[in-house]
Structure formats: structure tokens, C-alpha cells
N, C-alpha and C positions, 0 to 999 in steps of 0.2 A: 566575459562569460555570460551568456544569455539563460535566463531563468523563463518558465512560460508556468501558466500560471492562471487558476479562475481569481478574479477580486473584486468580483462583484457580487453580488446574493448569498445566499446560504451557503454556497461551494466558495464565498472569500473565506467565512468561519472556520470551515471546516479542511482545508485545502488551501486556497491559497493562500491566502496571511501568516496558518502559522508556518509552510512550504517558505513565502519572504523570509521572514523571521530567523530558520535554520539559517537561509543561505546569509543573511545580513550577518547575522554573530561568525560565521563562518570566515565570511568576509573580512572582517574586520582583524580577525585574529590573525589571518595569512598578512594582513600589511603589516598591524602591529609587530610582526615580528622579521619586517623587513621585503615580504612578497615573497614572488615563487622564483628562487635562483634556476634559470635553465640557461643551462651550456657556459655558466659565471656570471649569467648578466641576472640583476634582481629584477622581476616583472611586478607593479603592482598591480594587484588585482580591482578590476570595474564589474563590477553586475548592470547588466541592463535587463530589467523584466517586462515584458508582454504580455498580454491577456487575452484568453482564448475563452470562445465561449463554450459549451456543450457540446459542439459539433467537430465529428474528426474533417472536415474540410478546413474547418476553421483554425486547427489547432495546424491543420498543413500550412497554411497562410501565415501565420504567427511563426513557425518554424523558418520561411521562406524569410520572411521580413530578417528573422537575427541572421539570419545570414547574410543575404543579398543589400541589406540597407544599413545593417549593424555591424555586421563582418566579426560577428563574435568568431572564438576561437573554438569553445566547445558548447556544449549547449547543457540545464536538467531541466528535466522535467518531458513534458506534461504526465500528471498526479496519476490519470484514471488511464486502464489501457486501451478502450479503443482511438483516444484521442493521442496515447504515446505511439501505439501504431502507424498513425497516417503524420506524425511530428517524425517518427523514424522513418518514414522512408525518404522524407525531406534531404534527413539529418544522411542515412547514407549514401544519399545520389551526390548530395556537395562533400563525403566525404569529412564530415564534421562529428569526432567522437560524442556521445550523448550518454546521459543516465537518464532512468524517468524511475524516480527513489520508489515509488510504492505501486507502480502497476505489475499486474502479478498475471496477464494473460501468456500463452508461449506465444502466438505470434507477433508482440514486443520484439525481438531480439533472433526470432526464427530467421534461419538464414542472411541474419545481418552478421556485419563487420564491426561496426561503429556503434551499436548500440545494445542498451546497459542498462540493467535494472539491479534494483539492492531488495526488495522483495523476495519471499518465497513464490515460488508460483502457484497458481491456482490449484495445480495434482496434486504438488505435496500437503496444500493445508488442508483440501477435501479427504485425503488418506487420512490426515493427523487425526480430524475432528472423527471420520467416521470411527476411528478403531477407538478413540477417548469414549463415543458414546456407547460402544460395543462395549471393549471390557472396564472402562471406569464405570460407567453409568447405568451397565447391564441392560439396556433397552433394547425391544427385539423391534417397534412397529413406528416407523418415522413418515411424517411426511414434507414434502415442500412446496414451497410456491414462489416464482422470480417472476420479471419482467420479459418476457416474452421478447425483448427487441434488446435485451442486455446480454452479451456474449460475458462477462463477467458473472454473472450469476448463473445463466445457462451451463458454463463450464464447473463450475461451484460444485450446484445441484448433482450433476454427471457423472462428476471423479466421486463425489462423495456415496452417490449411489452404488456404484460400482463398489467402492469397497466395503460396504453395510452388506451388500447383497451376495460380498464373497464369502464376509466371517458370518451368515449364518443372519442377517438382520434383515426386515420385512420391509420393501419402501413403496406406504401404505399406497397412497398418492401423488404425484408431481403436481402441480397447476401452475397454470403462465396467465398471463393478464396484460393487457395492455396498460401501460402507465399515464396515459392519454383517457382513458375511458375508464371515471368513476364506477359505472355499473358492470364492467367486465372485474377490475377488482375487488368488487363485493362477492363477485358471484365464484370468483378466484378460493377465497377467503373461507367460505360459508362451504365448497368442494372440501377443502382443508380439514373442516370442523366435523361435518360429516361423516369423513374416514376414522374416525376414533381413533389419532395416531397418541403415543406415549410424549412426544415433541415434534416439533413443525420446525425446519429448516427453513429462515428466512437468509438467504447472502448478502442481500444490502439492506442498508438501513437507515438513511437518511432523509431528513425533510419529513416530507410527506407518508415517507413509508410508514412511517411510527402509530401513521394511524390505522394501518393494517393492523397492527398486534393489539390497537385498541377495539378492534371491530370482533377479530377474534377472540378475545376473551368478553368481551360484551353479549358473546353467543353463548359462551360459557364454558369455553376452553380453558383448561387448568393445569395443563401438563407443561412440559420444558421446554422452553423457544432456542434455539439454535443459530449462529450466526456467522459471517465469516471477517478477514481484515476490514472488509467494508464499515463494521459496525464503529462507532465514534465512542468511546466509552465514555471520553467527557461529556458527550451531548446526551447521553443515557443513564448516566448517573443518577438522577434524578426522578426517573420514570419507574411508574411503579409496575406498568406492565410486562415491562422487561428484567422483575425481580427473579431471581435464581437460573436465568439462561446462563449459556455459554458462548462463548464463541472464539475463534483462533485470534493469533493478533503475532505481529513481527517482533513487535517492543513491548515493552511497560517499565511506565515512567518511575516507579519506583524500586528496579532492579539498585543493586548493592555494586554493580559492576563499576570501577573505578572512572572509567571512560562517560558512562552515562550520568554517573552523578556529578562531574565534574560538568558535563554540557547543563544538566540540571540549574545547577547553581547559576553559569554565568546566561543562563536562560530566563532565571528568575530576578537574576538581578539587576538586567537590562528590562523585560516585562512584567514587573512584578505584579503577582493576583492574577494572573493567564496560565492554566496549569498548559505547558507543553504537550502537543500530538504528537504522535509517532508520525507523521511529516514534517514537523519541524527536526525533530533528531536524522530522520532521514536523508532530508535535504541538507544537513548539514555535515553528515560524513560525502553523502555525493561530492558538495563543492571541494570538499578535504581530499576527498581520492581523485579527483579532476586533477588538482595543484600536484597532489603527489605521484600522478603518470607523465603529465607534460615534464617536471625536475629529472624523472626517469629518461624519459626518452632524450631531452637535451631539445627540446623544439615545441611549439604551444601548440599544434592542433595537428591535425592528419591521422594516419598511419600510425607511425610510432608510438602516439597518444596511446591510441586504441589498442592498441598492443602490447602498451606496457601493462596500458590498466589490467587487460585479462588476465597480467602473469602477476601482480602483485602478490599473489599467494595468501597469506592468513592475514587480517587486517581487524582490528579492534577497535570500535567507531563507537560513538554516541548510541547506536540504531543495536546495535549486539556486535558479534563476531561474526564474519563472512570469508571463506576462502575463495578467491581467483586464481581459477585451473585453467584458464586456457577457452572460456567460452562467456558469454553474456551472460549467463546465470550462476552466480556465485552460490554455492555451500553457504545455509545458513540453519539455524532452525529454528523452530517454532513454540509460542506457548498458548495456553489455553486458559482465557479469564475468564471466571466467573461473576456474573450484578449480584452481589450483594447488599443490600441495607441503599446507601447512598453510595455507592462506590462500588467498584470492583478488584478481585484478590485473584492471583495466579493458582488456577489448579494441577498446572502438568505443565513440565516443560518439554523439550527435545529438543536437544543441544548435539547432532552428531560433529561437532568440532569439540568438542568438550575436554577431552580425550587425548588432543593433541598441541 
């Protein structure tokens, strides 16, 4: 099983280490209880992981490599989508079923066979957030600003505009900025503030970006910042400028659900004082549902793999619940956390599996 993966800089924090992390306890748990029987014989399970830089060539490289030099069976990962993208086309030209747990663009999995996300996608959580700040939050005047060269934020912004602008809500401003050019982001920023919106839609949010929201309220911006799955809540906990936003998220880690607190637990007590990302539980139903389509099919990679995974049907993971209908994009749904104090608390869920 090939895992790909940043592990170096900011992106091992945030991405890849705790992404290892999931699939390692995942790991361990399929052998300890003897590997993946397909067609009667027990397989144990190897992780081999790879590291890719920032760049979707590179993440195609690193795909090539598990296959052609590794000969994994199936492949998770890469984390971010434009880099799951050019890893997927890899993955379905050899034919290698694939998951990338947390990238949320459609053209992941558009018109592929073989590959898989555990994610919502970008529509649904731009829908969720816009209609939470419509009628929870009663806001009529919103603005945003992304990176200009980010198709993840681009698409954010988009969906999200698109459904403010249908129920009746004003979208004050957009601005894009280059992420390369300090004074194009100032001037991003400062466009933002200007527009006298009620909250600012930022989609991502790490690293560096953080000092965007410092810049903005240093201007004297006081209203509610906005955010999407991008945002790190563990690495925001902390920050005072991102006190009382919001933002969408797939998980949280202190769900009551039997599945997640039981990853919880042997989470904590393999890395203890590391609170768990929603890429570690990710990655760790991904390697789960890998073991449990190849036992299906009766064979470790191909076709059938990938066939079975789609029809699994309703599956209850570490990460929430997710139905597999028959397509790369599993039914799931979404909730909505708010920063509070040093922490953050769930304000709304949507659970359309809930129900059934």
C-alpha cells in the first residue's frame, strides 16, 4: 500500500505526519488481527510512503515511483487536490485503485475509475457555509479573498458566492492575490477592508496566510472571518485573530460517535499530547476501506478493487459516516465550527445519512 505524502515543512505538521500517523495505526491494527484475507489467503499489510513536494508534477512522480518501482497494490493519498489530481491520473492510466482522504476539488475523481476521495467536495461545503451564514448568522454583506493560482479556493469562493447571491445575500467584494507577492497581498487585503463587508471569506488558511487576518484586523476589521476544510483548527486554536469565525470541517475530533472515539483513544495512546487532525482519522478509514474492497473483490488491486470500494454502501469510519453509491464521491456530511476562547465548538451539523 503506497501512501504519498508532504514531510517536510509546515505541510509535514499539518498533512503529512498526522496523514502517516492515521495510516500507521491503521496499519498495524489490519496485521494485528491477522491481514487482509482475500480469496482465503491472509495478506499482511506494508506501507510504503513517499513524499511529494507542492507541485502536481511532483506528486505525478511520486505516484509513478509507487508503482513502477514499488509495485504497491493501491495507492492514499496526496492530501491537497491539485496534487491528488495529477497523482490520479497516474493512478488511473496503471490502473491502481487510489483514495486522496481530504481533497475536496471534482476534478479528483471526475471521469476516473480508480479514484477516491473521503471528503465532501468543494459545492457542497461552499452551499453549507453560505446558507449557515444566511440564515444562522443573518448576514446580508460578505466578502472574500483567495490565491489567485489556488483552484481550491477559487472554487470555495465560487460555490459559496453563488449560493449567498441566490438566498438574497450581497457579495461585497472577491480579491485574489498572488501568494508569491507580498504587496499584491496587502493590497488584496486592504480591497477586503474597504468594502465594509459584515465577514470576509478566507478558504485557506495556513502558514503564512494567518497573517492576512493579522493585517486585516490591524486595519481595523471587526466583523466575522469565514473559512473552509482548509482551516487547521489545531493550529488556530491559539490565535486571537481568528476568535469567533467559522468555518466548515469533515470531522471533529471530539464527536460522541463510537468509531471516532475509539480511533481517538488508540490515537492518543500510541501519540500521546498530539491532539489528532481530521487527516489522521481520514487517512485512517481510507487504508480501512482499501483492506476492505480488495477481501471484497477476492484480489489486491485492479478493477474489482475499485469496484467494490464504490459499492460498499454506508460505512462508519473514524472520519464520520459515508455512503458508496456507485461513484468516487461518497455521501457524507458536513459540520460547522466555530473559534472560540482557545478552542473550537460545533455549531451546525448536516448529517444527510443520518436518517438511514
Amino acid at each position: 500500500m503506497g501512501l504519498i505524502g508532504h514531510f517536510e515543512g509546515i505541510d509535514s505538521v499539518q498533512s503529512g505526519e498526522p496523514a502517516r500517523r492515521g495510516a500507521a495505526i491503521a496499519v498495524d491494527e489490519l496485521n494485528a488481527a491477522g491481514g487482509v484475507v482475500i480469496a482465503g489467503v491472509a495478506h499482511r499489510v506494508v506501507l510504503v510512503d513517499r513524499a511529494t513536494s507542492d507541485r502536481p508534477d511532483a506528486a505525478a512522480s511520486t505516484a509513478r515511483s509507487l508503482v513502477n518501482l514499488d509495485s504497491v497494490d493501491v495507492i492514499v493519498g496526496p492530501q491537497y487536490s491539485n496534487l491528488a489530481v495529477a497523482a490520479g491520473a497516474v493512478a488511473e492510466d496503471a490502473e491502481v485503485p487510489m483514495i486522496s482522504p481530504m481533497a475536496s476539488a471534482a476534478d479528483v475523481t471526475r471521469d476516473r475509475a480508480f479514484v477516491n476521495r473521503l471528503a465532501f467536495v468543494d459545492a457542497e461545503q461552499g452551499r453549507v457555509l453560505a446558507r449557515f451564514v444566511r440564515d444562522s448568522l443573518g448576514l446580508r454583506r460578505v466578502a472574500a479573498v483567495h490565491k489567485a493560482a489556488m483552484a481550491y479556493g477559487r472554487d470555495v469562493v465560487r460555490l459559496f458566492a453563488e449560493e449567498f447571491r441566490r438566498s438574497g445575500g450581497d457579495m461585497a467584494v472577491i480579491a485574489t492575490f498572488d501568494a508569491d507577492d507580498p504587496a499584491s497581498r496587502r493590497r488584496a487585503i486592504r480591497r477586503v477592508h474597504e468594502a465594509r463587508p459584515e465577514a470576509v471569506l478566507f478558504p485557506t488558511l495556513e502558514g503564512p496566510d494567518t497573517l492576512d487576518l493579522h493585517l486585516l484586523r490591524s486595519l481595523g476589521f471587526t466583523g466575522i472571518l469565514l473559512g473552509g476544510d482548509a482551516w487547521d483548527s489545531v493550529m488556530l486554536e491559539h490565535d486571537r485573530a481568528v476568535r469567533g469565525g467559522y468555518f466548515t470541517a469533515n470531522w471533529d475530533r471530539r464527536s460522541a460517535r463510537p468509531e471516532t472515539r475509539a480511533f481517538r483513544a488508540r490515537y492518543d495512546q500510541r501519540y500521546p499530547g498530539e491532539l489528532p487532525r481530521a487527516t489522521s482519522a481520514a487517512t485512517y478509514d481510507a487504508v480501512r476501506l482499501l483492506a476492505r474492497a480488495a477481501a471484497r473483490a477476492g484480489v489486491r488491486s485492479g478493477r474489482p478493487v475499485a469496484d467494490a470500494l464504490r459499492a460498499l454502501g454506508v460505512q462508519d469510519g473514524a472520519f464520520g459516516r459515508a455512503r458508496f453509491a456507485g461513484s468516487g464521491d461518497p455521501d457524507r456530511g458536513a459540520v460547522i465550527l466555530e473559534m472560540v476562547g482557545d478552542s473550537s465548538r460545533v455549531r451546525a451539523v448536516v448529517d444527510p445519512l443520518e436518517a438511514r
